[in-house]
N, C-alpha and C positions, 0 to 999 in steps of 0.2 A: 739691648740686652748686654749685660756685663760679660767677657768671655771669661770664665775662669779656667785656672790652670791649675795642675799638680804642683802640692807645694814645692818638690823637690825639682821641676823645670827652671831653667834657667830663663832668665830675662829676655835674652836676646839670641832669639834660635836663628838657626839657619836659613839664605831665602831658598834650599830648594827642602826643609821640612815644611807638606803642608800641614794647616790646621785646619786641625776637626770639618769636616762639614764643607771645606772648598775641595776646589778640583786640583789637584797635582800637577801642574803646566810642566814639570820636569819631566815625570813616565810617558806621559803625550807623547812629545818631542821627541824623547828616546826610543821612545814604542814606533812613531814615524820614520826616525832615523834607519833604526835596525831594519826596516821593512824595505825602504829605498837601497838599502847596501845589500840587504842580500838578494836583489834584484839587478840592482848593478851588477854583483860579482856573479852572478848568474848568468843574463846576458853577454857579459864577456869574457865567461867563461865557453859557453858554447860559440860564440864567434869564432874563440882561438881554436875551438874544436873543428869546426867546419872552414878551417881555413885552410886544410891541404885540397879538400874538395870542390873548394871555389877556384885553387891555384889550376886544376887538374879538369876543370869544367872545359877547355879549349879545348884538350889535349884529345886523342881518339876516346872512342866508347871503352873501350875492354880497359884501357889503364884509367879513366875515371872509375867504370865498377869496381876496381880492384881497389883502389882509395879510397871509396864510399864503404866499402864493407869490412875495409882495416880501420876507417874512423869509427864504426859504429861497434866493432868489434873495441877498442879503444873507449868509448864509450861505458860502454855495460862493465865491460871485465877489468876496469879501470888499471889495463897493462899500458903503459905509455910507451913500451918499444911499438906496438902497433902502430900510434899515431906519427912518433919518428919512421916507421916507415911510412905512412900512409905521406907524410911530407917528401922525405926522398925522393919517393916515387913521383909524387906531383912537380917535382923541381925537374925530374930528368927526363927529356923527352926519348922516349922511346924509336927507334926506328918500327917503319912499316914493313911486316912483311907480310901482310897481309894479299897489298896490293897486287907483286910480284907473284905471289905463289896463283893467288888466281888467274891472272895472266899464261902460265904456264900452264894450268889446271887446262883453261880453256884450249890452249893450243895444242896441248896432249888429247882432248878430248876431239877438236876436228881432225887432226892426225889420226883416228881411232877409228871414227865416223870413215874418213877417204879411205882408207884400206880395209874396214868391213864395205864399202860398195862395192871393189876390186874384187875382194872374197867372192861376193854375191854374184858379180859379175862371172867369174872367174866359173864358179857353180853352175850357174843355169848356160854356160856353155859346156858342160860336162852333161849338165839332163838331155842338154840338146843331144847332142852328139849318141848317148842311150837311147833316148825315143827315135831318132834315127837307124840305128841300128835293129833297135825291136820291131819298126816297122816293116825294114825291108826280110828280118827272119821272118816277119806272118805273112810274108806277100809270098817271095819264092824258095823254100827250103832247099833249095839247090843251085840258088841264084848267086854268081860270082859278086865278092864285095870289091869296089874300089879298081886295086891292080891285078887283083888276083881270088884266087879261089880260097876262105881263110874259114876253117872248118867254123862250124856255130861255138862250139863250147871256150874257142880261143876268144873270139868278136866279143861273146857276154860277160867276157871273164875281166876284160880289158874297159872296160864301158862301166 
């Protein structure tokens, strides 16, 4: 079949104009292209996003949460000082003071413990010493205490 043309077309087109009836190898290729780049740029673009949170994956718990939730915050709200910090943060190790203060926590807390037993101690020698005395007042209400003779209302008042 003869292909014809508009008279007014030129002789000699272009090789990425197609004609009539074939397939466009040019939009393909472009239509592939575009699709691989913005895949690429996608991919590393979220790389570079999660890369304070990779730097800060060693580091303690609490200053990774804190990087993971300024990157994602950086993320969404498309603020970049978020992710400048979320990076800072990952570069700078933190001291611990976790460790320490628990430490301290625990040794205030046996410190606590030994002197409420003293307390306790200290109490049920006081009950003593009351049920002592109530008992010898129900046994003889004119019975000399100890060194001497020490009216009732003094004994209970002291007790």
């Amino acid at each position: 079949m003869h292909e014809q043309f508009h008279p007014m077309t030129p002789h000699h087109l272009p090789f990425y104009i197609a004609k009539p009836g074939e397939t466009d190898v040019l939009m393909i290729v472009t239509a592939i292209f575009l699709i691989a780049a913005v895949l690429g740029a996608g991919n590393l673009y979220l790389r570079l996003h999660s890369l304070p949170e990779q730097m800060a994956h060693k580091s303690q718990k609490l200053q990774f949460e804190i990087v993971a939730v300024l990157g994602l915050l950086a993320l969404f709200t498309h603020i970049h000082l978020f992710w400048i910090a979320a990076l800072l943060l990952a570069l700078i190790d933190l001291p611990d003071f976790g460790t320490p203060l628990r430490s301290i926590a625990g040794s205030v807390e046996k410190i606590a413990d030994s002197s409420e037993g003293a307390g306790k101690q200290e109490a049920t020698d006081e009950e003593r010493t009351a049920e002592a005395v109530t008992a010898l007042d129900q046994t003889e209400p004119g019975a000399s205490r100890e060194s001497g003779s020490i009216p009732k209302k003094e004994a209970r008042g002291h007790a």
